[in-house]
N, C-alpha and C positions, 0 to 999 in steps of 0.2 A: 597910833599913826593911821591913817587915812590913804587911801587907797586909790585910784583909778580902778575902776570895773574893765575889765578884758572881757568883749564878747567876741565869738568867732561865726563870722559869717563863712559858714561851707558850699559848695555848690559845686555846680557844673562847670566847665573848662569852655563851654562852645555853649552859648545862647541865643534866643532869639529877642526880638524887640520888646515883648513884655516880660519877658523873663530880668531882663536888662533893667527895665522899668520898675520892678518889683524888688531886685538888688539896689538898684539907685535909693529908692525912696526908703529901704531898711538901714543903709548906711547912714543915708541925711538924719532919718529920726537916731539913730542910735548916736550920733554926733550931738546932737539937739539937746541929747540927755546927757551929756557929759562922759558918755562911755569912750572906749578906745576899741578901735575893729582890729580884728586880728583875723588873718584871711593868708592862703599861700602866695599869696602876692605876684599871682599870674591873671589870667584876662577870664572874661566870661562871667559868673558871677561874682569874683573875687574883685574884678576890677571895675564892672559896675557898682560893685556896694564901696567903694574905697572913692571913686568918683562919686558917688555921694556923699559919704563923709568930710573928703574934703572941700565939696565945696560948700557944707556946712562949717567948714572951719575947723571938722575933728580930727584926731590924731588916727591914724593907721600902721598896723607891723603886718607887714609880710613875711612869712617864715618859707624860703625859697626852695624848692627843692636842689637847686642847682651849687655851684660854688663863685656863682657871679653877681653880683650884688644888681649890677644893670640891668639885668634880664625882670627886673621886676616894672611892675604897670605903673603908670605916671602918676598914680596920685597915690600911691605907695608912701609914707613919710617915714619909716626906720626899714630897710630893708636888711633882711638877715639870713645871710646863705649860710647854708645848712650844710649841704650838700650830702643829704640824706634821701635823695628820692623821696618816695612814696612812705618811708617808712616819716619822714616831716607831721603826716599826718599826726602821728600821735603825739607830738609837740605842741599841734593845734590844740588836740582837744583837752594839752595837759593845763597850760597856760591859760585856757577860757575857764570862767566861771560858768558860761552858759554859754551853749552851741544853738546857732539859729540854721535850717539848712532850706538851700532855694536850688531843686533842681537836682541831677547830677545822676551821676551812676556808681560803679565800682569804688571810687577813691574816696566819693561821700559817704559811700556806704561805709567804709571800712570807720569814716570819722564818726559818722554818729554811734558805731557800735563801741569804738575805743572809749568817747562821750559817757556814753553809759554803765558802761564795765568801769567808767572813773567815779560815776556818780553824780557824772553834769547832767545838770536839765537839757533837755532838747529840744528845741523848737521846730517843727516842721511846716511847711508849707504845700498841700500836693501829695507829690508822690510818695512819701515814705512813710504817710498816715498809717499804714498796716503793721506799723513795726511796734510790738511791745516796748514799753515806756516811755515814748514820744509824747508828746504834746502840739497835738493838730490845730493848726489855725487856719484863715483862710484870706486875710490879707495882712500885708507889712505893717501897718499901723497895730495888729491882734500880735503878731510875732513880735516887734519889738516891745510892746506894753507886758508879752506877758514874758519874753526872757528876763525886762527888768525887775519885773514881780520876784520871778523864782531864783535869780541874783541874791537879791535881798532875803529870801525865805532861807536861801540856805546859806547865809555867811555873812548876816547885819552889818556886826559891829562895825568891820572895819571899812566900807565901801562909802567912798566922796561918789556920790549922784549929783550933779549942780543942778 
């Protein structure tokens, strides 16, 4: 059976215009490729990269931290309240195949280290280069070309890429 690829795009909660810009255009490609974004489904870069996906036409899950479905970003298409806090995070990174992150602090941080402790690839962008086991790029067309690579490296078989 054939699969959807689940990538999570992590980040910051509060951005600025290129930040914004950098999420948009990770969402769009990763739509482009047939992936599904998986993001906490709140604003900043979670709602930039989901506003690019969809308006590539891709699918989006929000994994909410709250218990209200509404409270998630407009271009959200399955929103899923949790209502787990912060601890949502490791939901993120359990469900992704591979973690892309743009930005952030604390909450990112705690994602890409769950990421790795799980065996996800990690994509980073920027700031979190210093971190053992990441994989440093330096724009959104490098981040998503190489989370689809290391998608595929670690779990072939079963993955529909269109």
């Amino acid at each position: 059976m054939s699969r959807r690829l689940l990538v999570g795009v992590i980040g910051a909660g509060s951005i600025d215009v290129a930040g914004a810009a950098l999420a948009e255009e990770i969402g769009r490609r990763l739509a482009d490729s047939g992936a599904v974004l998986v993001c906490g489904g709140l604003g900043g870069v979670m709602a930039a990269a989901c506003r690019g996906a969809a308006g590539a036409g891709g699918e989006t899950i929000g994994l909410l931290p709250g218990s209200d479905a509404d409270s998630a970003n407009d271009d959200v298409s399955i929103a899923l309240p949790t209502g787990l806090g912060h601890a949502r995070n490791v939901m993120i990174a359990q469900v992704s195949r591979v973690l892309i992150a743009v930005e952030g602090e604390y909450g990112t941080l705690s994602e890409i280290a769950i990421g790795l402790k799980l065996g996800k690839p990690v994509v980073v962008l920027g700031r979190w280069a210093g971190l053992t086991g990441v994989h440093r790029v330096e724009t959104a067309a490098e981040a998503v070309e190489l989370a689809l690579r290391l998608a595929v490296e670690s779990r072939p078989a079963d993955l529909n890429l269109s």
